[in-house]
C-alpha positions in Angstrom: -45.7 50.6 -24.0 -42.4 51.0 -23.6 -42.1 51.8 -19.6 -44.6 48.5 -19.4 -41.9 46.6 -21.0 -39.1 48.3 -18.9 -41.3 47.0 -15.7 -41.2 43.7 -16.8 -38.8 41.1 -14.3 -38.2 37.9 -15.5 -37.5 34.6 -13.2 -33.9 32.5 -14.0 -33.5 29.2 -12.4 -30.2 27.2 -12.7 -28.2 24.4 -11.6 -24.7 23.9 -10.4 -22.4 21.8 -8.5 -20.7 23.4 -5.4 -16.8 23.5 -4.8 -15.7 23.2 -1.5 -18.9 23.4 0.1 -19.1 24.1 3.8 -21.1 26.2 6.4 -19.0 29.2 5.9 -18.6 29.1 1.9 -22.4 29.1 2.1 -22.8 32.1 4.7 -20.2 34.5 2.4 -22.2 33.4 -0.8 -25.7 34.5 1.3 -23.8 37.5 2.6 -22.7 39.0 -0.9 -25.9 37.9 -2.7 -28.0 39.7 -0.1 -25.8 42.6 -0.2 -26.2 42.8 -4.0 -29.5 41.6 -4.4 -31.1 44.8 -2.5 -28.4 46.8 -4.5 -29.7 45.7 -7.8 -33.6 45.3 -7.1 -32.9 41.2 -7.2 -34.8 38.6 -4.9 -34.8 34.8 -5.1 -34.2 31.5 -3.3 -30.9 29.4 -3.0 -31.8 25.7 -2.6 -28.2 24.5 -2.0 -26.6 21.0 0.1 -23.4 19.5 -0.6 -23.6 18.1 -3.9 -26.0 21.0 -5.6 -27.4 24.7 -5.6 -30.4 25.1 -7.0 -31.0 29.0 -7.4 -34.0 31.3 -8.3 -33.2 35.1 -9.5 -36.2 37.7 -10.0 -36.1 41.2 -11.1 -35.2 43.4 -14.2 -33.4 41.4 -16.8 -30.5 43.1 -16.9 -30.1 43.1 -13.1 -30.7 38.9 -13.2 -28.9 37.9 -16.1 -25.8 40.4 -14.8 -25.6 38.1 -11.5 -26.2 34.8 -13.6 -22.8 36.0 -15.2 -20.9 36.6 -12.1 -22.0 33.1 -10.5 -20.8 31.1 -13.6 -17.6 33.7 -13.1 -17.7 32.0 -9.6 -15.3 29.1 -8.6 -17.0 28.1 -6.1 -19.6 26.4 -8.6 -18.9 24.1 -10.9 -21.3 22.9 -14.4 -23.4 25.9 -14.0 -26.6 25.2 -16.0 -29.0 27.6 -16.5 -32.7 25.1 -15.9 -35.4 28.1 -16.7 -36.0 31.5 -17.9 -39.0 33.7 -18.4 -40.8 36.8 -18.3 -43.4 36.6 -14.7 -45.7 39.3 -13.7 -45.3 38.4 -10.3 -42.2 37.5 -8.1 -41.7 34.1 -6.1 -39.9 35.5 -3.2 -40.8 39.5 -3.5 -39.5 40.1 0.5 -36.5 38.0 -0.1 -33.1 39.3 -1.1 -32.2 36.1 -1.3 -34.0 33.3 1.0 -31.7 30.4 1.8 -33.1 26.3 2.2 -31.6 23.6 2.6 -32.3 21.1 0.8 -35.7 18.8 2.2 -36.3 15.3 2.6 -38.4 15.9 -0.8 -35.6 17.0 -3.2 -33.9 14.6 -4.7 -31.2 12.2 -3.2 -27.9 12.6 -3.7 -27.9 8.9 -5.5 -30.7 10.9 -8.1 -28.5 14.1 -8.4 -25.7 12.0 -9.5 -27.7 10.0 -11.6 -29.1 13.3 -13.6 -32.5 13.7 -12.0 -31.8 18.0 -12.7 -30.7 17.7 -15.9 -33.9 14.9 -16.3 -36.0 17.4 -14.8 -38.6 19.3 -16.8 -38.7 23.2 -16.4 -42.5 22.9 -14.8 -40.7 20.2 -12.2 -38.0 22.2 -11.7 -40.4 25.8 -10.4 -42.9 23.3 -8.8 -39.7 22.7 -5.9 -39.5 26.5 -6.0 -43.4 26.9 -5.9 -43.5 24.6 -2.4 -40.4 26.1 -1.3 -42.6 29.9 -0.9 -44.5 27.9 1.3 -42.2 26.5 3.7 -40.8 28.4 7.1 -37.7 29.6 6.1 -34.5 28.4 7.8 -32.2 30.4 9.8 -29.2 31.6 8.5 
């Protein structure tokens, strides 16, 4: 029972508003969360535009929660919120050490993000963008 429970991964989704965000602020964050995410047995998606990231982590609790604490360490986010947590049997993204997206026509505006739409989002809303996302061609970068 206990090496079932030691298997276990759970799924963290959170919020946050990027500082400085450009084209190569995004490339070192993908770099160094690849780099670490195969290090640490982590995959996920990073849903992220000017005005918000929108991040899935997967794997070993320990392994997630450790990089949730390094990107609200981060300065390059601002208002991390942390939108969804829970044990999964399966992973979302299991071949991605961390896939990147922009942001689609079907997220929210940027009017809506300001206006609260995340924090107004329910937790089932909020996987739903990550359950259509796993079935979109990933973009290059």
């Amino acid at each position: 029972m206990i090496g079932l429970q030691a298997m276990k991964n759970i799924q963290l989704i959170y919020a946050s508003r990027p500082l400085g965000f450009d084209e190569l602020t995004l490339l070192g964050i993908l770099h160094s969360a690849r780099t670490n995410n195969v290090r640490d047995g982590v995959t996920g998606a990073l849903i992220c535009r000017h005005d918000l990231y929108l991040q899935l982590l997967e794997g070993p609790p320990t392994a997630v929660n450790a990089v949730f604490e390094r990107i609200q360490r981060d300065e390059r986010h601002i208002e991390v919120v942390k939108l969804f947590e829970a044990e999964i049997d399966d992973r979302l993204f299991p071949e991605w050490a961390m896939r990147h997206d922009p942001a689609h026509s079907w997220m929210w505006t940027a009017a809506e993000v300001s206006n609260g739409a995340v924090a107004k989002a329910s937790p089932n809303e909020i996987r739903a963008i990550f359950d259509r996302l796993v079935h979109e061609p990933p973009a290059v970068a």
